[in-house]
Backbone bond lengths (Angstrom), bond angles and torsions (degrees), N, CA, C in turn:
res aa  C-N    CA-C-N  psi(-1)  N-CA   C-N-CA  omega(-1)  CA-C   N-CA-C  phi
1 X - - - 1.436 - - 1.529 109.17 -
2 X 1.410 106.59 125.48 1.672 108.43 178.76 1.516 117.56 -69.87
3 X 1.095 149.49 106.82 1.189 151.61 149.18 1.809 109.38 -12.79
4 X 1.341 108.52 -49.59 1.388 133.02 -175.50 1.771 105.75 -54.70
5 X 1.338 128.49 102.88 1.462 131.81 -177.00 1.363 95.24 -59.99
6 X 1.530 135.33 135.91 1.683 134.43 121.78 0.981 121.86 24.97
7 X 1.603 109.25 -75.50 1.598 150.72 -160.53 1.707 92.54 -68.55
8 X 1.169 115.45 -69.81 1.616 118.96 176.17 1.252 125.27 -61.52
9 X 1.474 119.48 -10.62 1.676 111.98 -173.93 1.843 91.38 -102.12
10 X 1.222 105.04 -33.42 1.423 118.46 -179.32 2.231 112.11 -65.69
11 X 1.652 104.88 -26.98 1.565 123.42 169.49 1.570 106.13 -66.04
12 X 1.613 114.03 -46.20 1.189 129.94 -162.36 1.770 117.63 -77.58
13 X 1.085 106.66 -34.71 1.375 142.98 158.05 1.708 99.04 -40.14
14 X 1.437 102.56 -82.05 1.245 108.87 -167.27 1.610 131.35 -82.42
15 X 1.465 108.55 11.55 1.255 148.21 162.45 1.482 111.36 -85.12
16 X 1.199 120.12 -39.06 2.122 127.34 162.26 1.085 82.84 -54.47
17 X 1.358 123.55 -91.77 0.965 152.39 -160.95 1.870 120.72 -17.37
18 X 1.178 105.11 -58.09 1.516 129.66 177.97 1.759 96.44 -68.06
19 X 1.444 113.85 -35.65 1.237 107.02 -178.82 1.319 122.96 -90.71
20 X 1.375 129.79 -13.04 1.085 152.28 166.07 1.576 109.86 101.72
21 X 1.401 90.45 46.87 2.142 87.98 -158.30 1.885 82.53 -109.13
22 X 1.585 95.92 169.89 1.731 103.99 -169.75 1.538 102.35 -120.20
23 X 1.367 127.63 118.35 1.440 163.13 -168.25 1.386 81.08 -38.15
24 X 1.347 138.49 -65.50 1.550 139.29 177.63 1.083 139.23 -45.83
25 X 1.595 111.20 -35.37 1.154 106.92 152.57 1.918 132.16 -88.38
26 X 1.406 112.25 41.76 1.420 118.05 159.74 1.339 118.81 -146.84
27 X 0.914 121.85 148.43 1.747 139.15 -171.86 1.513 112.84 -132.24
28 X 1.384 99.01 120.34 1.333 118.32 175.73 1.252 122.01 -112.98
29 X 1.374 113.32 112.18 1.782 150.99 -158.87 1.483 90.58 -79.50
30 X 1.126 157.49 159.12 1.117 163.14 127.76 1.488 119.12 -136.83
31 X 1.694 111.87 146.88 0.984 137.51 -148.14 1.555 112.69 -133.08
32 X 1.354 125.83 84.54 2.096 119.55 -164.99 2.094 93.90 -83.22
33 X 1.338 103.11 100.80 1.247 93.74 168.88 1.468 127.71 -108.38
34 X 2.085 96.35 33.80 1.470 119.03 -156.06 2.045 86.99 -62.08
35 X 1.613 95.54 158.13 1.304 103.16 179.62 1.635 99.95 -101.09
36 X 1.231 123.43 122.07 1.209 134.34 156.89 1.617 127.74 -56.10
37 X 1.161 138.79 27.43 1.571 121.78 -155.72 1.349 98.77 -94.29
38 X 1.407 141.85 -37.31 1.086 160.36 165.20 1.140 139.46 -98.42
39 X 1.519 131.46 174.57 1.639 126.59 177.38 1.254 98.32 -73.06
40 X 1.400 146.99 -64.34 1.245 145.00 166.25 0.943 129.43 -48.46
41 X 1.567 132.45 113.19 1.633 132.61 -166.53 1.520 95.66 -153.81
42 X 1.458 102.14 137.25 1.487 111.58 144.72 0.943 128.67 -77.61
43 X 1.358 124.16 131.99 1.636 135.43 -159.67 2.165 88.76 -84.24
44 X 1.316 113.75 153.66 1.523 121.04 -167.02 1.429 110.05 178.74
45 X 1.008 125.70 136.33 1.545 138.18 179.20 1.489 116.88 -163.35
46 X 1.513 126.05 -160.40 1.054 110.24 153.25 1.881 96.30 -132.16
47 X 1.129 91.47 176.73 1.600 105.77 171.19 2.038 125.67 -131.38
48 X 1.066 105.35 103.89 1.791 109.48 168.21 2.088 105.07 -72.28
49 X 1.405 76.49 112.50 2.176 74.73 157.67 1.453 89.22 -120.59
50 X 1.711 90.06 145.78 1.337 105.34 -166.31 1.978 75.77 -126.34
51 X 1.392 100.21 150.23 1.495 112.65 173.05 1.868 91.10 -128.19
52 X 1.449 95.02 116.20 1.482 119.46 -171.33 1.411 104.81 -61.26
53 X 1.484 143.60 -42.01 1.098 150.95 -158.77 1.544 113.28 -66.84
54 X 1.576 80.53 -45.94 1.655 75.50 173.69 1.659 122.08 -152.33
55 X 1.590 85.21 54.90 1.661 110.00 178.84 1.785 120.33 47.44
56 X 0.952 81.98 -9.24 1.869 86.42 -175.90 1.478 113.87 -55.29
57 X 0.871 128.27 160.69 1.775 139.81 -165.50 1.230 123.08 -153.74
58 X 1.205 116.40 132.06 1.938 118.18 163.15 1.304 120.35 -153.03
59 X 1.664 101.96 132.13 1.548 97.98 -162.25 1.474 111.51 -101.93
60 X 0.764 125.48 156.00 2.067 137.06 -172.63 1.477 124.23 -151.04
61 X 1.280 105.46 124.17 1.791 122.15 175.77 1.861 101.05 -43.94
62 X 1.329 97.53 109.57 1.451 86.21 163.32 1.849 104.24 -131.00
63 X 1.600 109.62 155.76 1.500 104.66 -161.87 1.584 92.21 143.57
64 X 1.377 107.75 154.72 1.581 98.36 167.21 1.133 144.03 -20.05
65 X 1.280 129.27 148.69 1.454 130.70 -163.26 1.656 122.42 6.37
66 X 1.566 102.10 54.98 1.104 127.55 158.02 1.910 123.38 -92.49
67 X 1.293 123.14 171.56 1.319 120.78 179.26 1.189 106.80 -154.42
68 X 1.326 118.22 34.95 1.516 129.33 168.10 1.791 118.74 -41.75
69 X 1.282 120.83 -18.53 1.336 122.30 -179.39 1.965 111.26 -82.01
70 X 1.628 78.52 -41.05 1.854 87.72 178.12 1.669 117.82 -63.09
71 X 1.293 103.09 -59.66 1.407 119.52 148.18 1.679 116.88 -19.01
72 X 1.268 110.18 -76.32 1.486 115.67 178.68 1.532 101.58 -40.12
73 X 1.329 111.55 -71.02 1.797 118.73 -161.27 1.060 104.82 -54.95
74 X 1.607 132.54 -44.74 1.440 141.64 141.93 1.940 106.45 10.69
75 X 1.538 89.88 -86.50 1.385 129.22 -151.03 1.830 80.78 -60.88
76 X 1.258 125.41 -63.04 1.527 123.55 174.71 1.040 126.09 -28.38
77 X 1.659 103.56 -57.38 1.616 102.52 175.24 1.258 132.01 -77.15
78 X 0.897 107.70 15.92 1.688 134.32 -170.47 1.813 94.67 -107.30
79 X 0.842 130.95 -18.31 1.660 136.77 -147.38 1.375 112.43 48.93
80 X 1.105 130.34 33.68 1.744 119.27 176.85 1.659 125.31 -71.24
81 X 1.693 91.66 -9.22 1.700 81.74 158.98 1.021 125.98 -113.24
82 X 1.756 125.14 14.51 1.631 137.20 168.76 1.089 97.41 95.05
C-alpha cells in the first residue's frame, strides 16, 4: 500500500508539468513507516525523488498532514535539482 495519496502523485505530476520537467526523468523512493499498533493509524513514511539527469535528491515526510508536494515545488524553485 502506497503511503503516497492519488491526489498527491497526481499534484506532483502537474508540478513537472507546470515546470516543463518530464515524469521520466524522476523517481520516487518511498518509505511506509506508518505505525501499526492499532485499527486507526496514520499512514507516514518518507519519500527520496531523485531527478536522474543530474543525480540530485531530496527527501520529504510524506503521510498525513504532510505537504511534501509544496515542499517539492519549493525545492524546484530554489534549483535544488539543477
Amino acid at each position: 500500500m502506497s503511503v503516497i495519496a492519488p491526489d498527491e502523485k497526481a499534484d506532483f505530476v502537474t508540478i513537472l508539468h507546470r515546470h516543463r520537467l518530464s515524469e521520466d526523468d524522476f523517481v520516487l523512493q518511498e518509505t511506509d513507516t506508518t505505525d501499526m499498533v492499532d485499527d486507526v493509524y496514520p499512514l507516514q513514511g518518507h519519500l527520496t525523488i531523485v531527478r536522474k539527469s543530474t543525480l540530485k535528491e531530496r527527501a520529504y515526510r510524506i503521510g498525513h498532514g504532510t505537504r511534501w508536494t509544496t515542499d517539492f515545488e519549493k525545492d524546484l524553485n530554489k534549483g535544488a535539482f539543477g
